[in-house]
PyMOL commands that place a pseudoatom at each C-alpha (Angstrom):
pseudoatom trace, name=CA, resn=UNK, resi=1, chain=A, elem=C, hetatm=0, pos=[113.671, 109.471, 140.136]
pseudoatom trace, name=CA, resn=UNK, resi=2, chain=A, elem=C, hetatm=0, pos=[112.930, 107.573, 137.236]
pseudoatom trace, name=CA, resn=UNK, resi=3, chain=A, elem=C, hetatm=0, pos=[115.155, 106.845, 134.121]
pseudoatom trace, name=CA, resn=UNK, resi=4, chain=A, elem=C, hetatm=0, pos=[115.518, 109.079, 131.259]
pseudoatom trace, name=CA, resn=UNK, resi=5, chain=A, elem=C, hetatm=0, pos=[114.539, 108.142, 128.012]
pseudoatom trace, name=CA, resn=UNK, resi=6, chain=A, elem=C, hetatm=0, pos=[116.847, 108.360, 124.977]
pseudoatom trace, name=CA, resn=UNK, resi=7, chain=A, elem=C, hetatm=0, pos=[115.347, 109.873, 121.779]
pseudoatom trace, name=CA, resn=UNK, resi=8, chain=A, elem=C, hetatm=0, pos=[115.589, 107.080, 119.484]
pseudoatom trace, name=CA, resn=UNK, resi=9, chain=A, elem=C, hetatm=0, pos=[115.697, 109.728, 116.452]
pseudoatom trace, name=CA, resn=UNK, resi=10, chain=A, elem=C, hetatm=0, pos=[119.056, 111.068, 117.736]
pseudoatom trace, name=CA, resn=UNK, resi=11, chain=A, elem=C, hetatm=0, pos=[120.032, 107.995, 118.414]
pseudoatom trace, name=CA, resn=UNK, resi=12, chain=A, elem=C, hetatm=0, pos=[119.928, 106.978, 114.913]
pseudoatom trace, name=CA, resn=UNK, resi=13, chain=A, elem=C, hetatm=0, pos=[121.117, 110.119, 113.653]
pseudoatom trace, name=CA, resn=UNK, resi=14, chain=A, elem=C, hetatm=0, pos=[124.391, 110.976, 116.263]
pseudoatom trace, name=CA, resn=UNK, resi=15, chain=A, elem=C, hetatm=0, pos=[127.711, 109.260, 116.985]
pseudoatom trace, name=CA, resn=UNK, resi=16, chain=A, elem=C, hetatm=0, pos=[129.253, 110.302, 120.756]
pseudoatom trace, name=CA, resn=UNK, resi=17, chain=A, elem=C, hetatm=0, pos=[133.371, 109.856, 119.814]
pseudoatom trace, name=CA, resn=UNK, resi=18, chain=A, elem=C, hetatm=0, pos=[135.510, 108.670, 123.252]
pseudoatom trace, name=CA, resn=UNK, resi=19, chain=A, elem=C, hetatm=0, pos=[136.473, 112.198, 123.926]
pseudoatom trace, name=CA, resn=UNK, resi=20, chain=A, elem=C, hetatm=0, pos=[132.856, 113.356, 123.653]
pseudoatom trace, name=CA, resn=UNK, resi=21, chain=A, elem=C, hetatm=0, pos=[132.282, 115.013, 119.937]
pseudoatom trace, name=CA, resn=UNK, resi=22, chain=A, elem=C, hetatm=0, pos=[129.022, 114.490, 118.995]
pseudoatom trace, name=CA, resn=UNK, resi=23, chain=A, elem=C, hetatm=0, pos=[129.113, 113.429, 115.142]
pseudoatom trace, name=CA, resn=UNK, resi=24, chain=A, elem=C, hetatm=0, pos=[126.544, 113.771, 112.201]
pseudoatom trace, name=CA, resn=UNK, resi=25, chain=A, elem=C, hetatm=0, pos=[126.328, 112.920, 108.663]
pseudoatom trace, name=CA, resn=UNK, resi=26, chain=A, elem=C, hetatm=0, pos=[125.227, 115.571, 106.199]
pseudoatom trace, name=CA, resn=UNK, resi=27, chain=A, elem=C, hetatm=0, pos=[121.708, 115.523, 104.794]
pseudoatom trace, name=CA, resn=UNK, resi=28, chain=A, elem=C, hetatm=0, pos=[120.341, 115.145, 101.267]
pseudoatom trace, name=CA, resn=UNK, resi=29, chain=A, elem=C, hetatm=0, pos=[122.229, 112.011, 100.907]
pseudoatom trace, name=CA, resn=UNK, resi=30, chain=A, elem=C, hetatm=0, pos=[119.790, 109.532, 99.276]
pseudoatom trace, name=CA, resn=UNK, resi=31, chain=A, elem=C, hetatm=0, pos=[118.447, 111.399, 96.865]
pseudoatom trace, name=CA, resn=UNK, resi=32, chain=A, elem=C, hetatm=0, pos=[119.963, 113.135, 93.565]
pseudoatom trace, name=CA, resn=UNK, resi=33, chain=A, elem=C, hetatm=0, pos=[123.011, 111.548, 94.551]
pseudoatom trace, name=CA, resn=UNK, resi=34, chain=A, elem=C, hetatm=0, pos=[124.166, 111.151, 90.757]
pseudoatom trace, name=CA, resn=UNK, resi=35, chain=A, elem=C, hetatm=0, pos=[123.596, 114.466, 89.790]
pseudoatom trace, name=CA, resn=UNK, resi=36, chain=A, elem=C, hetatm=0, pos=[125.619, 115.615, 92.357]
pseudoatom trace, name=CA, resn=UNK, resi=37, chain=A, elem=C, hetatm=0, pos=[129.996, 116.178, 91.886]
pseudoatom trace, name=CA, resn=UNK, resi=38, chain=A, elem=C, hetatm=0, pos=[131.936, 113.199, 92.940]
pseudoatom trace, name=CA, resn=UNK, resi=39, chain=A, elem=C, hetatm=0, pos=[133.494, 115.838, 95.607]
pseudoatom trace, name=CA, resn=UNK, resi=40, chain=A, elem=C, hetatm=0, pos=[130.266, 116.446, 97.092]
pseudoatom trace, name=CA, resn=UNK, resi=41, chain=A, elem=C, hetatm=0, pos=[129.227, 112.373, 97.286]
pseudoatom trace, name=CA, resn=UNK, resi=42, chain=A, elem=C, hetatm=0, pos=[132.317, 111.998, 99.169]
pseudoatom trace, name=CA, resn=UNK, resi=43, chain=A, elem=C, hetatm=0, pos=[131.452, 114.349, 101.499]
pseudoatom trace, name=CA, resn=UNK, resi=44, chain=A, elem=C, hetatm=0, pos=[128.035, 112.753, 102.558]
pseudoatom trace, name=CA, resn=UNK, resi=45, chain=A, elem=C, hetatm=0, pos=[130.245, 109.665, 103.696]
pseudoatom trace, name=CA, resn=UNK, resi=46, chain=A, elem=C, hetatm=0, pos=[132.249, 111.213, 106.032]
pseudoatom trace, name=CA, resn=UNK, resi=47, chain=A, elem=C, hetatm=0, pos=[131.162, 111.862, 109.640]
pseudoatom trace, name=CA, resn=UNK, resi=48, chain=A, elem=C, hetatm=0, pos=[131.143, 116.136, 110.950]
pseudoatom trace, name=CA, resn=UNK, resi=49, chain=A, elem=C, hetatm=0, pos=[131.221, 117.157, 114.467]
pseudoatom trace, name=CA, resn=UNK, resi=50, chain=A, elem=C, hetatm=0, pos=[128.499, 119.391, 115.700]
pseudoatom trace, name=CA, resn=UNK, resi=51, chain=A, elem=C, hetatm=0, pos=[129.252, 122.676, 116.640]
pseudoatom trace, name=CA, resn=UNK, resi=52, chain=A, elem=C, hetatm=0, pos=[127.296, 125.434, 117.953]
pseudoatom trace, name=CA, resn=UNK, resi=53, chain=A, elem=C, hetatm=0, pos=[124.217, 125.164, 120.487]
pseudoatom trace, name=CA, resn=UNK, resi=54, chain=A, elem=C, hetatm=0, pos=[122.379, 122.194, 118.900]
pseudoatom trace, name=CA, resn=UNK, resi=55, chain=A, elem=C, hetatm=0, pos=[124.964, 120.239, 120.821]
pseudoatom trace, name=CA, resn=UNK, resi=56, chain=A, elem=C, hetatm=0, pos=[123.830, 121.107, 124.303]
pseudoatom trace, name=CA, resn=UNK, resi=57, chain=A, elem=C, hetatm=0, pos=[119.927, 119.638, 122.727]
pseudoatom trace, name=CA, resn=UNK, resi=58, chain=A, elem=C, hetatm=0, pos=[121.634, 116.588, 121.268]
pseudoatom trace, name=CA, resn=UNK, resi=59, chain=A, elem=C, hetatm=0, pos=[122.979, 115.876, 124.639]
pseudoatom trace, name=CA, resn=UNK, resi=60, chain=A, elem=C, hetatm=0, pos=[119.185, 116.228, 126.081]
pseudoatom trace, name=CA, resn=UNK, resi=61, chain=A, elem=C, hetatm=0, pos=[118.335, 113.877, 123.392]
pseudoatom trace, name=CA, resn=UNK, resi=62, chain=A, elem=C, hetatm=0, pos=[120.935, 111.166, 124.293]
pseudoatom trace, name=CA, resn=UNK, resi=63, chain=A, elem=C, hetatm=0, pos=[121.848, 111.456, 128.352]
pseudoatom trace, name=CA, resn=UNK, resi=64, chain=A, elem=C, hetatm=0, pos=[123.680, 108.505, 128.270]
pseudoatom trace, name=CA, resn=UNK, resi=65, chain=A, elem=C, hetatm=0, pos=[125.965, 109.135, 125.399]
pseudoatom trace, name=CA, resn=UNK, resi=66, chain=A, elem=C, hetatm=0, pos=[124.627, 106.063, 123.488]
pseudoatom trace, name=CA, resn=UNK, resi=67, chain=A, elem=C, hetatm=0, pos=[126.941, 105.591, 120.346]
for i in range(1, 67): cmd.bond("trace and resi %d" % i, "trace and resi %d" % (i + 1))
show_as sticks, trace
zoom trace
């Protein structure tokens, strides 16, 4: 059987932690930043796990848990 590919996309866009979270960053980061409260900016820079069924598709995307 051959290999699998990894989704470069998700590759780009997903962190796999040690124990297995998958981690994003939030969208609508480069643009407007200015405009936006300094509570909000510092929410773009920190990493949130993804919950819900898009993590079972991530893990399609990346089946070898590339970090």
């Amino acid at each position: 059987m051959p290999k699998m590919k990894t989704h470069k996309g998700a590759k780009r866009r997903f962190h796999i932690t040690g124990t297995g979270r998958i981690m994003r960053r939030k969208g609508s980061v480069g643009h407007f930043r200015r405009n936006k409260p300094r509570r909000v900016r510092s929410q773009f820079d920190e990493m949130h796990p993804v919950v819900g069924r898009a993590r079972k598709h991530i893990r399609r995307l990346l089946p070898y848990g590339v970090p």
